[in-house]
C-alpha positions as CSV (number, residue, x, y, z in Angstrom):
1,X,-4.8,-197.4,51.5
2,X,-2.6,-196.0,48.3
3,X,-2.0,-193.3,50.6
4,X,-0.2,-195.3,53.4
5,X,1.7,-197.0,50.3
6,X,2.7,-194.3,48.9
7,X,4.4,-192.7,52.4
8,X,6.1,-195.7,53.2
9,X,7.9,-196.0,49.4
10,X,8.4,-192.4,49.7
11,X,9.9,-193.1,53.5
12,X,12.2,-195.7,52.0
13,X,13.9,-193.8,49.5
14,X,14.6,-191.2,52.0
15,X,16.7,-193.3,54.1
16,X,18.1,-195.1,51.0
17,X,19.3,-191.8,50.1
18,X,20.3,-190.5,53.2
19,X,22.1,-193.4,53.1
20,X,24.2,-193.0,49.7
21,X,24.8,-189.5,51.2
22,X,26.0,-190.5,54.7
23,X,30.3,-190.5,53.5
24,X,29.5,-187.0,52.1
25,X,27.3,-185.8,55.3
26,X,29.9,-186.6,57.7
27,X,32.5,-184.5,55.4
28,X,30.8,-181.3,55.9
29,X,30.4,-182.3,60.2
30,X,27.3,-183.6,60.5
31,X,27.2,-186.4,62.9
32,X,30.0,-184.3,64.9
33,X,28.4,-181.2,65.8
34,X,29.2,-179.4,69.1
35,X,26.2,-181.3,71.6
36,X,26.6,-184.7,70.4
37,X,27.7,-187.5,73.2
38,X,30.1,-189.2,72.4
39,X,31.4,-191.8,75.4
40,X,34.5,-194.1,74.7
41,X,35.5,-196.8,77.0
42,X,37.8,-199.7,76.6
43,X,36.1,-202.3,74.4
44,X,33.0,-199.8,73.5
45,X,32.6,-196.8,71.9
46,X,28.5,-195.2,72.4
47,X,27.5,-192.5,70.1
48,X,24.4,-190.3,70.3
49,X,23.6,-187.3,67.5
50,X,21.1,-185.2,69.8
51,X,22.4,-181.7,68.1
52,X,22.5,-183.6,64.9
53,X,19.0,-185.1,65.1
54,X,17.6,-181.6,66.2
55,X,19.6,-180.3,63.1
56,X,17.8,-183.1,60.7
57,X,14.4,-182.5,62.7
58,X,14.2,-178.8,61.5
59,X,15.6,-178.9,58.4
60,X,12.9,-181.3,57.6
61,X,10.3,-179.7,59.2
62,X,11.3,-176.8,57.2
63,X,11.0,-178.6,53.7
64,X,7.9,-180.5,54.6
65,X,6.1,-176.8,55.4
66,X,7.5,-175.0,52.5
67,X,6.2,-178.2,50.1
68,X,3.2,-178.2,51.5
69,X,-0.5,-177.7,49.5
């Protein structure tokens, strides 16, 4: 059970952080990478990361491997 708790706090400060960092994230490109749809129309703009979320995905993967025990 303390296990479960303790994924989901450490879950929530993740985004929260991600978050905080989101204005400097988007200043190096992320979010706007070559790959990403992005389809404006007249009253709607729709947005979808995929090369960003791919980039995320491994970077993560990456980190959660190398702290690993």
């Amino acid at each position: 059970m303390f296990e479960m708790q303790k994924l989901l706090i450490t879950l929530g400060l993740g985004i929260a952080a991600i978050g905080l960092l989101y204005p400097y994230l988007k200043q190096i490109g992320l979010g706007q990478l070559p790959g990403d749809i992005i389809l404006k129309g007249e009253n709607s703009t729709f947005y979808f990361p995929v090369v960003s979320c791919i980039a995320i995905s491994l970077i993560v993967s990456i980190l959660l491997n190398l702290f690993r025990s």
